[in-house]
RODO-2510 file (C-alpha; in nm, 4 decimals, decimal comma):
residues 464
     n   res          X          Y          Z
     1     x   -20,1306     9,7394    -3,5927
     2     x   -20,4229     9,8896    -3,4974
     3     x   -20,5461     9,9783    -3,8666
     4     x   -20,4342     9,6555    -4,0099
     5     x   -20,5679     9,4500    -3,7269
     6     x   -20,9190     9,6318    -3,6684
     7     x   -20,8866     9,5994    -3,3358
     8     x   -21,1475     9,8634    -3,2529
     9     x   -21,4072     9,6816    -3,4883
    10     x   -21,3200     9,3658    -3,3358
    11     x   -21,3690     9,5171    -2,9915
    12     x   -21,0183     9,4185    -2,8344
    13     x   -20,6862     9,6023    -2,7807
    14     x   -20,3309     9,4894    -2,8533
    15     x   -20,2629     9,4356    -2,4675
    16     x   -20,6167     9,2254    -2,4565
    17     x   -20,5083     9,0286    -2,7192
    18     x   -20,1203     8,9523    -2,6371
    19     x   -20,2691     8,8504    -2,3033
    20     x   -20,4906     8,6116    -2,4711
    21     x   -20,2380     8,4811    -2,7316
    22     x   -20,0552     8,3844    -2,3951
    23     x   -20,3150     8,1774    -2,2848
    24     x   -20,3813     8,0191    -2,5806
    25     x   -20,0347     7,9165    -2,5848
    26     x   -20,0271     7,7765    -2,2280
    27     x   -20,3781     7,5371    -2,3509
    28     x   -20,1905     7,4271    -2,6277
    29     x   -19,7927     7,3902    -2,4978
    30     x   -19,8345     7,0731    -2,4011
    31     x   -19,7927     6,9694    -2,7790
    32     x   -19,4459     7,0770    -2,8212
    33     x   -19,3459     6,7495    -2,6088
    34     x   -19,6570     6,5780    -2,7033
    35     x   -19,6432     6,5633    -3,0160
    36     x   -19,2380     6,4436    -3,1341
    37     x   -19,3337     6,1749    -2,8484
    38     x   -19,6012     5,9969    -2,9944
    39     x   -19,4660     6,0260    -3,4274
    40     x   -19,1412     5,8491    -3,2917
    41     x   -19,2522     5,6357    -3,0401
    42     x   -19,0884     5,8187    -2,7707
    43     x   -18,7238     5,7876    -2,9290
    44     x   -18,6540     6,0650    -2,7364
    45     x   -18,3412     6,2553    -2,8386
    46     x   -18,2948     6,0993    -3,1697
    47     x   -18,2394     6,2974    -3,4434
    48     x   -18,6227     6,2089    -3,5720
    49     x   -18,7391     6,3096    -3,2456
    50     x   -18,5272     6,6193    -3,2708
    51     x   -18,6686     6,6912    -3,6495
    52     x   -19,0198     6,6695    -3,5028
    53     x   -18,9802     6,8997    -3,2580
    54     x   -18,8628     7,1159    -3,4709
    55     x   -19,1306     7,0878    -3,6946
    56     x   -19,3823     7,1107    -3,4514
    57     x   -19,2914     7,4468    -3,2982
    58     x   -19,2234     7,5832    -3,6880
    59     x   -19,5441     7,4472    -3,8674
    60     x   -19,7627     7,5340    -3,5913
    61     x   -19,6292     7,9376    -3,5558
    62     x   -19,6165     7,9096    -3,9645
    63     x   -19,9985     7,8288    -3,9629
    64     x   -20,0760     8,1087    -3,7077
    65     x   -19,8463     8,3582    -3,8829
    66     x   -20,0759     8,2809    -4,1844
    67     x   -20,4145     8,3131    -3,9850
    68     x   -20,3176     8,6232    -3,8616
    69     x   -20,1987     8,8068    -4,1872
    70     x   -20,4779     8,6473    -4,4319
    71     x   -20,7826     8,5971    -4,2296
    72     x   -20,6782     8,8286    -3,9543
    73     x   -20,8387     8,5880    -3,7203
    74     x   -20,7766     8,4588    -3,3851
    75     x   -20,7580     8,0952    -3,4348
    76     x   -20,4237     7,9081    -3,2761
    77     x   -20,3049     7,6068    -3,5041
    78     x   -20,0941     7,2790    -3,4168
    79     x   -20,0446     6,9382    -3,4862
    80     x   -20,3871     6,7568    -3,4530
    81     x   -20,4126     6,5126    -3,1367
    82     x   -20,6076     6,1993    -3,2824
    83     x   -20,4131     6,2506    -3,6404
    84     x   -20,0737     6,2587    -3,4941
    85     x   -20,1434     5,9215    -3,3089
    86     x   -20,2778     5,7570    -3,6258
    87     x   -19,9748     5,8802    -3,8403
    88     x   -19,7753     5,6903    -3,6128
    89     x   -19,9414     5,3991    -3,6439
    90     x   -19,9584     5,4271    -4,0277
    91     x   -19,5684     5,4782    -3,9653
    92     x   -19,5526     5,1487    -3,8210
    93     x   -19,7757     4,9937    -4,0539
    94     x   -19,5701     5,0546    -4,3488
    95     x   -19,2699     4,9873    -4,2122
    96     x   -19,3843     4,6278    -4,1213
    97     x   -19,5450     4,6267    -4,4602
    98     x   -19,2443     4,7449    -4,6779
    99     x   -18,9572     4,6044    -4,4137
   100     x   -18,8445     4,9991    -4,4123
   101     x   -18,6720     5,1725    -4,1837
   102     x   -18,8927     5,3724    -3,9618
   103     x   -18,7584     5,6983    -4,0648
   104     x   -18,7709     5,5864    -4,4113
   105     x   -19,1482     5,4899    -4,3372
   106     x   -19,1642     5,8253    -4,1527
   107     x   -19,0581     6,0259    -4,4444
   108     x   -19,2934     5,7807    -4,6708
   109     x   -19,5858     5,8671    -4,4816
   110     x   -19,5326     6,2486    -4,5447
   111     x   -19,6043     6,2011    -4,8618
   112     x   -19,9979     6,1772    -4,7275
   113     x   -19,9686     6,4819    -4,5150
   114     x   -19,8559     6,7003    -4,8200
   115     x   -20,0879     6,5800    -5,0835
   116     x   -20,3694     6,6167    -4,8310
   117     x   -20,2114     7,0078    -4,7511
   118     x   -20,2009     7,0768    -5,1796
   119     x   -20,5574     6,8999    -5,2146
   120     x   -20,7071     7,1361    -4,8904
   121     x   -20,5748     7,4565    -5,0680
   122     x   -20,7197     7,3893    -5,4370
   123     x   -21,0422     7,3216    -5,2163
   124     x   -21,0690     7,5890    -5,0089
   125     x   -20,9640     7,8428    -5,3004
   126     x   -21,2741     7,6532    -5,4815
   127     x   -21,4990     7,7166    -5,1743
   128     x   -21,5934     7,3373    -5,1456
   129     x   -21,4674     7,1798    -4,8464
   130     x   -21,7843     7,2806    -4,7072
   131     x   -21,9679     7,1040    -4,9445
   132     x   -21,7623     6,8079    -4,9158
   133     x   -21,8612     6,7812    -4,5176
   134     x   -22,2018     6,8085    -4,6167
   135     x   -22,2295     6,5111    -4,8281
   136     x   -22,0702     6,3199    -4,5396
   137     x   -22,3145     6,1321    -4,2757
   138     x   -22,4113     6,3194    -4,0000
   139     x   -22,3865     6,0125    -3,7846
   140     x   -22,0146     5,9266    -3,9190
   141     x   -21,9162     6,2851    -3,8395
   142     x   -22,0560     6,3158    -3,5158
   143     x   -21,8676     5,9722    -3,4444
   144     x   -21,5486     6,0313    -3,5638
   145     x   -21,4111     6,2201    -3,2849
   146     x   -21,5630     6,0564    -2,9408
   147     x   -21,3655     5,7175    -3,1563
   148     x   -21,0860     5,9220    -3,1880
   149     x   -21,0781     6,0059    -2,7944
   150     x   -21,1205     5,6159    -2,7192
   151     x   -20,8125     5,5529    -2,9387
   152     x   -20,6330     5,8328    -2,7288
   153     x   -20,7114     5,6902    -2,4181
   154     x   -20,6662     5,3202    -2,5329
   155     x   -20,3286     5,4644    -2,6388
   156     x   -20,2784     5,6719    -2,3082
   157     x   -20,3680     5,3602    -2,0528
   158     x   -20,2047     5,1043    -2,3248
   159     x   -19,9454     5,1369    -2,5078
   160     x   -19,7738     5,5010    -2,4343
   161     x   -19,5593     5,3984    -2,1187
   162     x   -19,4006     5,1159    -2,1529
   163     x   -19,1512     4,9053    -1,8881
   164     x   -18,8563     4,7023    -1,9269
   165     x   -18,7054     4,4817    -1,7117
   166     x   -18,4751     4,1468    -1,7094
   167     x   -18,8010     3,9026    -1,7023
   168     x   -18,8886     4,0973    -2,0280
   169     x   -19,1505     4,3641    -2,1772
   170     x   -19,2803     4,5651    -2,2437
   171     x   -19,5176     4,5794    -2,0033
   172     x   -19,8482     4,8492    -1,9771
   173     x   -20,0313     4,9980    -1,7137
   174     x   -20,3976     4,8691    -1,8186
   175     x   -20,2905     4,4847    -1,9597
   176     x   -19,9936     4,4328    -1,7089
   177     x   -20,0450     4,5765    -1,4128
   178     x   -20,4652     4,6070    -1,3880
   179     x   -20,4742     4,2903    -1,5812
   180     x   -20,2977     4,0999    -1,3572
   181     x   -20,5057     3,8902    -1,1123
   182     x   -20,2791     4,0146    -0,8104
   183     x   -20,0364     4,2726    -0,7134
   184     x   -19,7850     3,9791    -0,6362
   185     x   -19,8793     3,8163    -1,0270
   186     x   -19,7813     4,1574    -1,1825
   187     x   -19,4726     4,1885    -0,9838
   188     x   -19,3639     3,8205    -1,0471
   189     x   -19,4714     3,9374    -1,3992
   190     x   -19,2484     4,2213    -1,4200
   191     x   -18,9609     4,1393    -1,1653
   192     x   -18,7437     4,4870    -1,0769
   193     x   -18,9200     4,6939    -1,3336
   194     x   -19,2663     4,6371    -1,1250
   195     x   -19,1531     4,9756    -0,8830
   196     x   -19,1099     5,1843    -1,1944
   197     x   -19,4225     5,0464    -1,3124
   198     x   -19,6262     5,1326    -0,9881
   199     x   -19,4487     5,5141    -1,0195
   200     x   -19,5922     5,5062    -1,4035
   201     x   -19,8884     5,4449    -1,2740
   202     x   -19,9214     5,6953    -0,9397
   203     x   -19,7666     5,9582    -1,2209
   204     x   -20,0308     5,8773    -1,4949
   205     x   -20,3232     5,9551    -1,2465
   206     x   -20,1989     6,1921    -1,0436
   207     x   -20,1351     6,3990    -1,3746
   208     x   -20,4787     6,2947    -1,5060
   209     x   -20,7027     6,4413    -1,1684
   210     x   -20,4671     6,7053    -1,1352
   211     x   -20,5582     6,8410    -1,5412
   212     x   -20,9260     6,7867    -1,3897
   213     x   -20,9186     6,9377    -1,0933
   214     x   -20,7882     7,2498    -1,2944
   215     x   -20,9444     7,2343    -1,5672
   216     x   -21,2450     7,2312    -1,3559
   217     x   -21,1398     7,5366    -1,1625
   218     x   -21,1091     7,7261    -1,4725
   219     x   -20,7191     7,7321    -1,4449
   220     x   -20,5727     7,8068    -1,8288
   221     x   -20,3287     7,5876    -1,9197
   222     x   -20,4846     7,2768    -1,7323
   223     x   -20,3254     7,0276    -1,9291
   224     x   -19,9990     7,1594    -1,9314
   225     x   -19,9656     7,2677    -1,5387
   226     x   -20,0747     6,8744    -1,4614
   227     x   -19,8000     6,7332    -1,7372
   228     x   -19,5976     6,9588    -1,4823
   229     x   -19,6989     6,8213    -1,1947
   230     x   -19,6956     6,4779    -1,3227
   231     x   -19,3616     6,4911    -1,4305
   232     x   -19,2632     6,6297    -1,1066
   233     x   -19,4009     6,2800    -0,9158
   234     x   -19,1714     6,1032    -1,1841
   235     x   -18,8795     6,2533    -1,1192
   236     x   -18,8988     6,2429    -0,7744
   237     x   -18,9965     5,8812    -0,7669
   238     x   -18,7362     5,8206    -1,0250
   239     x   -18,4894     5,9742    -0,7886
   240     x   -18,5890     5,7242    -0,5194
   241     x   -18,5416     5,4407    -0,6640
   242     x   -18,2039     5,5638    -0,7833
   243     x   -18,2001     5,6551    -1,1710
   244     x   -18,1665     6,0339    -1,2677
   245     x   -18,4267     6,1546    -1,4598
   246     x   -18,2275     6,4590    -1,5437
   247     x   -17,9214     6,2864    -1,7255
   248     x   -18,0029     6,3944    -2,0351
   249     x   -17,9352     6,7254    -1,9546
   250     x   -17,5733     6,6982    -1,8797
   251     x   -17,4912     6,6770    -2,2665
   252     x   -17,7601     6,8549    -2,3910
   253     x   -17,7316     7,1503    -2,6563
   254     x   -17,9740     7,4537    -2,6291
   255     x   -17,9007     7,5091    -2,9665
   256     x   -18,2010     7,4429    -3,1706
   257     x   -18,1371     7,0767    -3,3661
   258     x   -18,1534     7,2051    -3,7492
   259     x   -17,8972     6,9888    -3,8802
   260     x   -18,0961     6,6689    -3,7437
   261     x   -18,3918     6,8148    -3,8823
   262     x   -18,2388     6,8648    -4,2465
   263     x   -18,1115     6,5033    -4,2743
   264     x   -18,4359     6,3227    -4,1277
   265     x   -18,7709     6,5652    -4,2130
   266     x   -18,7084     6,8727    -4,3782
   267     x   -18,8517     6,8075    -4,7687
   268     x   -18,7899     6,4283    -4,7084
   269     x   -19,0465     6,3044    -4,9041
   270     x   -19,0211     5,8953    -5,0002
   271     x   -19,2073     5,8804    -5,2675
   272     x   -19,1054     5,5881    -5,3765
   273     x   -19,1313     5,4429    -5,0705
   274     x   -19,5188     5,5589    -5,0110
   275     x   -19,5574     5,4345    -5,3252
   276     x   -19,4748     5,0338    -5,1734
   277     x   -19,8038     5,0471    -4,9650
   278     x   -20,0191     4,9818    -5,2597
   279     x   -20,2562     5,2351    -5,4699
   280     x   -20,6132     5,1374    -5,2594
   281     x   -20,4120     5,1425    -4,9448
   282     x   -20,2541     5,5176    -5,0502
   283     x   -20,5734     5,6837    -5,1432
   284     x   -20,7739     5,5290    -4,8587
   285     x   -20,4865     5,6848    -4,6259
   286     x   -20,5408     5,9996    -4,7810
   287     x   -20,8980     6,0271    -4,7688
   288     x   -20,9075     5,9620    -4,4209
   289     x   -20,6729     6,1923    -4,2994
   290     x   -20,8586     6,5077    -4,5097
   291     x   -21,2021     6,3643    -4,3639
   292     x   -21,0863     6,4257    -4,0382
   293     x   -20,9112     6,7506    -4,0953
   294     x   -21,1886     6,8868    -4,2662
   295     x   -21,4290     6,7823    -3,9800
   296     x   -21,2073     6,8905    -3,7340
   297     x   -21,1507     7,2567    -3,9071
   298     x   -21,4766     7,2885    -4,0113
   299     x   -21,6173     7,1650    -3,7136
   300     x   -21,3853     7,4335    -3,5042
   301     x   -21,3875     7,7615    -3,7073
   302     x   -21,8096     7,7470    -3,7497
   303     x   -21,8511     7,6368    -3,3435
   304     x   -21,6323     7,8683    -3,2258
   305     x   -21,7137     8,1716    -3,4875
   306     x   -22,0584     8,1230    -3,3834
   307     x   -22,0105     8,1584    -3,0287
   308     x   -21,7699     8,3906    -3,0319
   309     x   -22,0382     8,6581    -3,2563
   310     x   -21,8175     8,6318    -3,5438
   311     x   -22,0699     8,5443    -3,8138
   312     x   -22,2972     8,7391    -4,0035
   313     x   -22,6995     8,7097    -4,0517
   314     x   -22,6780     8,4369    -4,2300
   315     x   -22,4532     8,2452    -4,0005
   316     x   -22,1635     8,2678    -4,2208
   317     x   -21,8020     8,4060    -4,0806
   318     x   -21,6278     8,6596    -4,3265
   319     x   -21,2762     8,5459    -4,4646
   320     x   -21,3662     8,1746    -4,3834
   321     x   -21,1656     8,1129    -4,7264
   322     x   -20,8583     8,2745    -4,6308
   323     x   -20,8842     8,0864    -4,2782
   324     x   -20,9610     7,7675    -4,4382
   325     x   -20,6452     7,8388    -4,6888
   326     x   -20,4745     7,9286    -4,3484
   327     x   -20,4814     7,5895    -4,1834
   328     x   -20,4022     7,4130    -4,5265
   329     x   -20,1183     7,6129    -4,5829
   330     x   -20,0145     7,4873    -4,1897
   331     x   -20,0607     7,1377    -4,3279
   332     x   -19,8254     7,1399    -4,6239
   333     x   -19,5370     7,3284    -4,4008
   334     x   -19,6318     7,0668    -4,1442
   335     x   -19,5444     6,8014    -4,4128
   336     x   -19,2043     6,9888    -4,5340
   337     x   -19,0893     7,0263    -4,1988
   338     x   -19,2052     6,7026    -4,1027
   339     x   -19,5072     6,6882    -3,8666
   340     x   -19,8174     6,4932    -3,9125
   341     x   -20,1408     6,7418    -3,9909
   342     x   -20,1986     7,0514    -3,8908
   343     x   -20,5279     7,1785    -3,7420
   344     x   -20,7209     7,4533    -3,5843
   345     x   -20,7500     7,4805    -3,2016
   346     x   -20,8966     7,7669    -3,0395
   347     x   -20,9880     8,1562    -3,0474
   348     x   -21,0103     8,4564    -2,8892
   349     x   -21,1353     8,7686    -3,1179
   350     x   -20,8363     8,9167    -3,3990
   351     x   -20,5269     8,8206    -3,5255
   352     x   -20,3032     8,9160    -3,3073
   353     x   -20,3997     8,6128    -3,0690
   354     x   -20,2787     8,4086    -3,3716
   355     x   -19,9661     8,6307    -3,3910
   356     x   -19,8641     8,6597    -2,9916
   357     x   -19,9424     8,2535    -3,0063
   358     x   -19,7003     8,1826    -3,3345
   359     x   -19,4382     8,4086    -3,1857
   360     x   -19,4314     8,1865    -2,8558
   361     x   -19,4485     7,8228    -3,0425
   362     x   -19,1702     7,9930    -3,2713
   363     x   -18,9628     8,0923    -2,9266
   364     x   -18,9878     7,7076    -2,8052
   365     x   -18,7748     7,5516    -3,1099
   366     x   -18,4637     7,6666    -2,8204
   367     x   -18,6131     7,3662    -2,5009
   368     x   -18,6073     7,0798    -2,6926
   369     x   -18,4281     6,8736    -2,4069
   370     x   -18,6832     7,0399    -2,1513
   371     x   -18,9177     6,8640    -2,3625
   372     x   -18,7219     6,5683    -2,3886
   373     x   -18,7090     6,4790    -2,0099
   374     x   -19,0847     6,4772    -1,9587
   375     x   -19,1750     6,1651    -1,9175
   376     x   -19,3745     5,9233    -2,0786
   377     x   -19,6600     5,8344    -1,8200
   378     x   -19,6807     6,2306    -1,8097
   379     x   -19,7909     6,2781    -2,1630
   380     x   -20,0321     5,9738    -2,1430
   381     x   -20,2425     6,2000    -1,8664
   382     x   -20,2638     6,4225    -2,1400
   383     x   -20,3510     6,1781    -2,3930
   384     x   -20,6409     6,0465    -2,1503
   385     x   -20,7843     6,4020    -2,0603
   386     x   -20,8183     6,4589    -2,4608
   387     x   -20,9437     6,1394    -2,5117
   388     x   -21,2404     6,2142    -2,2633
   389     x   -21,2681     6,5630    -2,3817
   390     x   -21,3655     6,4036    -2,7518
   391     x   -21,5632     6,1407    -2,5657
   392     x   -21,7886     6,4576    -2,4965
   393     x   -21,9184     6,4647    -2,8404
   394     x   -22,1620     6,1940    -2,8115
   395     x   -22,4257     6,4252    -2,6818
   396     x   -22,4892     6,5307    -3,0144
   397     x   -22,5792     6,1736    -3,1565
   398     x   -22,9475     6,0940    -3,1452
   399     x   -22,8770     5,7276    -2,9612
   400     x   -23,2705     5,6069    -3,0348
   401     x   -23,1603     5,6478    -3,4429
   402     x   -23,0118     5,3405    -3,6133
   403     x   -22,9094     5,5643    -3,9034
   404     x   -22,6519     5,7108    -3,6579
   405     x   -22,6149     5,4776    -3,3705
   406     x   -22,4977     5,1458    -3,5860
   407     x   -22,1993     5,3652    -3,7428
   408     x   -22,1488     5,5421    -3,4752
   409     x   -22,0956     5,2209    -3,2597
   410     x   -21,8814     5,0280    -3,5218
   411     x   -21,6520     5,3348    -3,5052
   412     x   -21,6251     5,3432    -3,1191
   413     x   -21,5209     4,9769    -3,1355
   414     x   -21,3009     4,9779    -3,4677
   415     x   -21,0863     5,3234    -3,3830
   416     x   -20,9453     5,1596    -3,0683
   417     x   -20,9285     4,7897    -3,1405
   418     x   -20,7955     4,8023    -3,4964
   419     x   -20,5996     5,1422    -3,4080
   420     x   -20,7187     5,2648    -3,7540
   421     x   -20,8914     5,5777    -3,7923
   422     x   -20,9457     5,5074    -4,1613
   423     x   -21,0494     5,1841    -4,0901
   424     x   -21,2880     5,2663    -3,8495
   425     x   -21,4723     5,5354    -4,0586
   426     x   -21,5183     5,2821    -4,3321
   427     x   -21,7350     5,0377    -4,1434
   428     x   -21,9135     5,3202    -4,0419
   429     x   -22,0251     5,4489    -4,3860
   430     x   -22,0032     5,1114    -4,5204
   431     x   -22,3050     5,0239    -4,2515
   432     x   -22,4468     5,3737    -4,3484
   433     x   -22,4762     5,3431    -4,7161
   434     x   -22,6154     4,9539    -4,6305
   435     x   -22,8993     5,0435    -4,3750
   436     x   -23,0073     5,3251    -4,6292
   437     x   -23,0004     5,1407    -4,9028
   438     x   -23,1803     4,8166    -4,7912
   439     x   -23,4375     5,0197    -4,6508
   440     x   -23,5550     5,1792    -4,9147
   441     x   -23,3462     5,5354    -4,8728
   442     x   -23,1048     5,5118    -5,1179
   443     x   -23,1620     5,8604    -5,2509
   444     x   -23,0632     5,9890    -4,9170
   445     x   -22,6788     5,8549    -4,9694
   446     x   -22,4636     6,0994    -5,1347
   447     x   -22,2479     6,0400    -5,4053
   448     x   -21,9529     6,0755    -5,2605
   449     x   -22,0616     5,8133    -4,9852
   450     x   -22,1263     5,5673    -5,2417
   451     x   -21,8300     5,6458    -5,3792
   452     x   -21,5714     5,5991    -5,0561
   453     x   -21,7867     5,3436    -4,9366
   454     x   -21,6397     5,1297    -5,2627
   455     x   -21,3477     5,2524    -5,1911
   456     x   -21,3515     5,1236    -4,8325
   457     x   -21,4914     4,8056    -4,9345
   458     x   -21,2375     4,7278    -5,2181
   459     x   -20,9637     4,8015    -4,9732
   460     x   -21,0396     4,5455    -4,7368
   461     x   -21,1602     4,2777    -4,9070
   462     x   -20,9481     4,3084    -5,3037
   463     x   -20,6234     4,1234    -5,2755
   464     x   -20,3384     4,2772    -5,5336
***
């Protein structure tokens, strides 16, 4: 281990870095429940939701498996949060589109995830998804993930825990209950489900300032240990007002769910369903999701190489191809398995972090119904920490330059309101490529601006 792994040259040992792949792992847990939650719309327990999970815990220990043997490098892989909530809504989309099944639309939409994973590995064998970034607006990059987080927490506050009850629904914590003029309006509103909504929303904050508090202490595995005690408040709320938030578990099989897995996501590609969206709509969907992956992986390996003294001279990290190739390979098992893109997360300082990490995701495919009984308003604390997290990178936008701040601020609004990342990053290099040009800067527009902002442009407005 020691010769393949350089651990001396790295400066680490093997007991360093299992400790560390043990942390990384607690940061990053939370997205084994996370993450089947939000691509199924919380259809907890269904054989979709069961395939996810699966997925999840086998894409993400695939990817690390890969970063450790090819790069050798410490970098912890998963489902991306921001991407996994906009391949649900593309989900949706073409289901309402195409009058599809969801799962049908489910398996149509992995069709995006692996041509994106096949297109990421002929790029980062050709050493260009560097370049690619680079010929990408600084502003639209710098605003792509603080929208993001707004969509997360629009999603975490709106539309992630839902309530039921005999006057209707569903009903949300931020339009139903703080949008009503009263308490008394919101419970006439609601009838009996206005107690369960009251316990979503004690659970949702309570979860939220408890990640905080934590994460503020320094405490690893913040997010996860306030999902805990979130879910915790639920249950015992739940338990008061007499429903048994552990029912599930009386039936439940420890044995992981492949044979749910192998008739809803593994290799279940719809081609022919993707294929019903439309040909602007299908390569707009594409492009978007390997803008944001390459931003995101790009964005993490260099940031955290560079802090972490892993670059050379000329602020360049060695193997950045094979770790690149790494997190594409993730995304195409992601896509086989069936789980929306796969990304990188963190570090620590040689492969075996990746390894120790991969091993534990790997060990999880066995809780799937300890998954499934965390609750909804649980996760959406999650969602809202993340959101606020990515919120974070406006520092970096110069807000006295119109060349960022107008895309920049079309994004923030369009991400959330039209719940379409791609969307959203059109308008913004639309207004880009407009300002520049009409000002007398069109040389400063790259190609491949021009040439998505068509795209973009044709999409919305060319009826076929």
């Amino acid at each position: 281990m020691e010769k393949f792994f350089r651990l001396k040259e790295n400066g680490t040992t093997v007991r360093t870095e299992i400790i560390a792949g043990l942390t990384t792992f607690m940061t990053m847990a939370y997205i084994i429940a996370l993450n089947p939650n939000l691509l199924t719309g919380f259809d907890v327990g269904s054989a979709l939701w069961n395939g996810v999970f699966l997925a999840t815990c086998l894409a993400s220990a695939f990817a690390m498996f890969c970063m450790a043997f090819l790069a050798n490098k410490p970098f912890a892989l998963a489902p991306g949060m921001g991407l996994n909530s906009f391949f649900a809504i593309v989900v949706a989309n073409i289901a309402a589109l195409t009058g599809m099944s969801y799962v049908d639309s489910f398996q149509s939409a992995l069709v995006i995830i692996l041509v994106e994973g096949i297109i990421f590995i002929i790029l980062s064998i050709l050493n260009i998804r560097e370049k690619i970034v680079d010929a990408i607006p600084l502003g639209v990059r710098l605003g792509i993930a603080p929208a993001i987080g707004l969509m997360l927490m629009n999603i975490g506050f709106g539309s992630n825990a839902g309530v039921y009850s005999e006057t209707g629904g569903p009903f949300f914590v931020m339009r139903d209950f703080f949008g009503a003029l009263t308490p008394s309006v919101a419970q006439t509103t609601m009838g009996s489900g206005y107690s369960t909504m009251v316990l979503q929303v004690a659970t949702m904050f309570i979860g939220l300032f408890a990640i905080v508090i934590l994460a503020k202490k320094g405490v690893k595995g913040a997010v996860l240990a306030g999902m805990l005690v979130a879910s915790v408040i639920y249950w015992a709320g739940a338990a008061m007002l007499g429903q048994n938030p552990f029912a599930s578990l009386a039936t439940a099989s420890f044995v992981p769910p492949f044979g749910d897995m192998m008739s809803t996501t593994l290799f279940k590609f719809n081609f022919q369903g993707f294929l019903q969206v439309g040909w602007f709509t299908a390569i707009t969907l594409i492009i978007t999701f390997c803008m944001i992956d390459m931003f995101d992986t790009i964005g993490t390996l260099v940031g955290t190489a560079s802090r972490a003294g892993m670059v050379d001279k000329d602020g360049n990290m060695p193997k950045m191809k094979e770790a690149l190739l790494s997190d594409a390979l993730g995304t195409v098992a992601g896509a086989c398995t069936g789980t929306s893109t796969v990304t990188t997360f963190v570090e620590s300082a040689s492969g075996v972090t990746a390894l120790t990490t991969g091993v534990l995701f790997l060990a999880c495919i066995f809780i799937a119904p300890i998954a499934a009984i965390i609750p909804a308003a649980a996760t959406s604390a999650a969602l809202i920490y993340v959101g606020v997290l990515m919120l974070m990178g406006l520092k970096n936008v110069k807000f006295d330059d119109l060349d960022q701040m107008v895309p920049v601020s079309l994004m923030l609004i369009g991400m959330p309101v039209s719940s379409s990342i791609g969307h959203a990053i059109g308008l913004g290099l639309i207004s880009y490529t407009v300002i520049k040009v009409f000002t007398g800067k069109a040389k400063e527009v790259s190609v491949l601006t021009y040439v998505i902002s068509a795209l973009f442009l044709l999409k919305f407005f060319l009826i076929v």
